[in-house]
N, C-alpha and C positions, 0 to 999 in steps of 0.2 A: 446453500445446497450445492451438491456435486454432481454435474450431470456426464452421464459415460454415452460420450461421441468422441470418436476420434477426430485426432489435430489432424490439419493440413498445413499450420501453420510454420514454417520453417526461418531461422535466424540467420542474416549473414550480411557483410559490409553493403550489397547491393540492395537491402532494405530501405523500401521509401522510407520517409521520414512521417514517423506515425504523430498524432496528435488525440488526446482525450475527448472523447465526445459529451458536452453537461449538457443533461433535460432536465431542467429544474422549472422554475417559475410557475406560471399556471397546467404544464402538463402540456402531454404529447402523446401522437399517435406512431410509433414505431415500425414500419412493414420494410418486407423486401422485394428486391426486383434484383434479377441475377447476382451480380455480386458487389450488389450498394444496401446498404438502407435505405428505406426512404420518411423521412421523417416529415410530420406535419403538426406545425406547434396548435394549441388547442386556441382560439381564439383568431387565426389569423387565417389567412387563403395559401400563402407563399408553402409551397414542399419543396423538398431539398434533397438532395443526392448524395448518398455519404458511401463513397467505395471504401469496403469492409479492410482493403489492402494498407488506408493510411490511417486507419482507426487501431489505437493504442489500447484502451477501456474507455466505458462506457458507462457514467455516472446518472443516476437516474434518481427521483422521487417515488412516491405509491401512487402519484396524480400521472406516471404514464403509463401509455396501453403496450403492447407488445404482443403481435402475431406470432406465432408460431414459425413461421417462415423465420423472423427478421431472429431469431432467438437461436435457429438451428444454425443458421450463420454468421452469428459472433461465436458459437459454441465449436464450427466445424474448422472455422480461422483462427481456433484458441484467441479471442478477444474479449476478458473477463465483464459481466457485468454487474454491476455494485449498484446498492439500494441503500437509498441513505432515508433516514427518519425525519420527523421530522422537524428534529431537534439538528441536524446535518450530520449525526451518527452512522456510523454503519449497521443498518440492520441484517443485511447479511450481503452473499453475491452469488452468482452462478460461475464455475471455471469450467473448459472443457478437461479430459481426462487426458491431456497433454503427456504425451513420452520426447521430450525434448531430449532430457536426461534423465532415466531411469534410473539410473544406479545413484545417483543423489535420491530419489527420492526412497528407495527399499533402502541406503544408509539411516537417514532418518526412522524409516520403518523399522529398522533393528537396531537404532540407538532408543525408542523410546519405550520397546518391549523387553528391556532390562531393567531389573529392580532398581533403584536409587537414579533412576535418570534424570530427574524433577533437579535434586541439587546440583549436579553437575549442570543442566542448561541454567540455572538459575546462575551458577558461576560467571558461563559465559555470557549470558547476559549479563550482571553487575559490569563484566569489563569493559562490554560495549556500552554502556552506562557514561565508566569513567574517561573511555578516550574520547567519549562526546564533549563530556564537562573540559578536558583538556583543549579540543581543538576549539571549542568555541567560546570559551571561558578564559581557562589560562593562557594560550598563545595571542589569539588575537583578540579580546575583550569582547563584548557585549554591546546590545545594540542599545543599552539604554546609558551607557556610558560605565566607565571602571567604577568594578564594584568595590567597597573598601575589602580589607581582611574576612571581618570578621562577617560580611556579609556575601564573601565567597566561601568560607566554610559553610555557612546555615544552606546556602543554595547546594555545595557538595552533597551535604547532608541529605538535602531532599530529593537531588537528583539519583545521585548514584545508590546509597545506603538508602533510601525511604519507597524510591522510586516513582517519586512524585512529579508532574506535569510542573513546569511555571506557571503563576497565578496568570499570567498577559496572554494565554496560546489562547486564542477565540475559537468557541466552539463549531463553528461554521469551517470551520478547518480542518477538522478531526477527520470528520469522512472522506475529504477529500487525501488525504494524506496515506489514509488506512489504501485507498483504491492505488494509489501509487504502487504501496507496496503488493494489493493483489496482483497487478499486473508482472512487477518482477518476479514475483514467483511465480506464475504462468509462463515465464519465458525461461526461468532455469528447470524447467518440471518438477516444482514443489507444490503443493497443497498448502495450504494456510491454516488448516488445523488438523493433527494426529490426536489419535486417543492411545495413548501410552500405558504401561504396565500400570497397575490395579486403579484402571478409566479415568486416568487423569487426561488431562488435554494438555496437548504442545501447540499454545495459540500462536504461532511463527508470526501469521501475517497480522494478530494482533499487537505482536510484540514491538515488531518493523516498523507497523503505524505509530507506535510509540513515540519510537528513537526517532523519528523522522515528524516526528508532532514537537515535540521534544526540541530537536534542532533549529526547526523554522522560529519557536519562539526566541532561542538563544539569539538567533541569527539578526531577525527582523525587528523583536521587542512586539508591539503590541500594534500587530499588522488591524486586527479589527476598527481600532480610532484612526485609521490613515483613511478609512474610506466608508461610506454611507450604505447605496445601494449593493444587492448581491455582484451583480457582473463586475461593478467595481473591484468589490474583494477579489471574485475572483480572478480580474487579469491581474491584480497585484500576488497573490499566489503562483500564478503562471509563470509569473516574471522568475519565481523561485524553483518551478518545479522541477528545472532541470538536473539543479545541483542534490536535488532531493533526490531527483534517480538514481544518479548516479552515488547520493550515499546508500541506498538502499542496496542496491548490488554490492558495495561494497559489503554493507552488514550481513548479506545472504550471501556473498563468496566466502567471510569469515565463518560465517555458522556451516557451510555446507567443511570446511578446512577443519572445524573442530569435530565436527561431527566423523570423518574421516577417521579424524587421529585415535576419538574414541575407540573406533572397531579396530585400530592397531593392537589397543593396547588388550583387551578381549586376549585379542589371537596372539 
């Protein structure tokens, strides 16, 4: 869901150093007090202070509660909140209606209200596909070790042409990955899903969870058998999610650059 509050949220070198907030496990009670949340895990005494300034997103279950307070102010500090299933899916998230950059986001709004838009991003997408399969495949091999020939082609095949996930990405991942990417698009002023010329959908911030689900298996191999408990998986994902950021902006500074080129060529 998309809720309309304005950002106060502003980008620049002198930004603390933000960090994801996860409520998972048995659930939680979410409220606010000026400009912290105040969390209290369900089963414990211990509350916690979490000022909204170093909170990045905010990863949640359907076992936590959420005041109204604590919601207006991840929504007023553009700090996306993502809900995951309970399979660790994304079932959906809240963004605020952030104007970071506007005019990226009316580009998209007028690349996807042109007839044949669908193939064209599917283009750019396949490419961002294939320079995945390149940097993490053909340059510098694989994390389960070099693959032969013929079993780098079938992977090409399923990556790039099929569009298929590696069989080893553990699903406990998926959500968190997808939230990665909600959050960079809340910092470049994108939405995560348009509804395009005859009501198609442009699922961006599905798509980024993809690429960036996609990568971590390439990268790590089969992160779920390194570790038993959830908190475990998760600081061994942590350990990854920098460079996950940082390829996601990558992949949303390429799409916002094609997107661009498109309404060149229009006009």
């Amino acid at each position: 869901m998309r809720a309309a509050l304005a950002s106060n949220r502003t980008f620049s070198q002198d930004e603390p150093n933000r960090k994801p907030l996860y409520l998972g496990g048995a659930g939680a009670a979410v409220d606010a007090c000026d400009d912290s949340l105040v969390v209290r895990l369900r089963g414990r005494h211990s509350v916690a202070r979490v000022p909204i300034a170093r909170v990045d997103r905010v990863v949640c279950n359907g076992r936590t509660d959420w005041s109204g307070r604590a919601l207006e102010l991840c929504l007023r500090s553009a700090v996306p909140v993502v809900l995951l299933d309970g399979r660790g899916m994304t079932a959906g998230w809240m963004e605020s209606a952030s104007a970071a950059i506007p005019i990226a986001d009316a580009a998209v709004e007028s690349f996807a209200a042109v007839a044949g838009w669908g193939e064209r991003y599917d283009n750019w997408f396949r490419s961002r596909r294939m320079d995945l399969f390149f940097r993490c495949v053909c340059a510098v091999g694989n994390a389960g070790g070099d693959l032969s020939p013929a079993a780098t082609a079938a992977l090409k095949r399923s990556l790039v042409y099929r569009s298929e996930l590696p069989e080893q990405l553990p699903d406990f991942a998926r959500g968190w990955m997808s939230a990665v990417a909600i959050a960079r698009l809340e910092k470049l002023g994108l939405r995560g899903r348009y509804v395009g010329y005859g009501d198609e959908i442009l699922d961006l911030a599905g798509d980024i969870g993809w690429l960036l689900a996609a990568e971590l298996a390439l990268g790590v191999g089969n992160l779920a058998g390194a570790a038993e408990s959830e908190a475990a998986k998760l600081r061994l994902f942590e350990a990854q999610s920098a460079r996950l950021t940082i390829a996601a902006e990558i992949h949303l500074k390429s799409f916002i650059y094609f997107v661009r080129g498109q309404a060149r060529q229009w006009h």
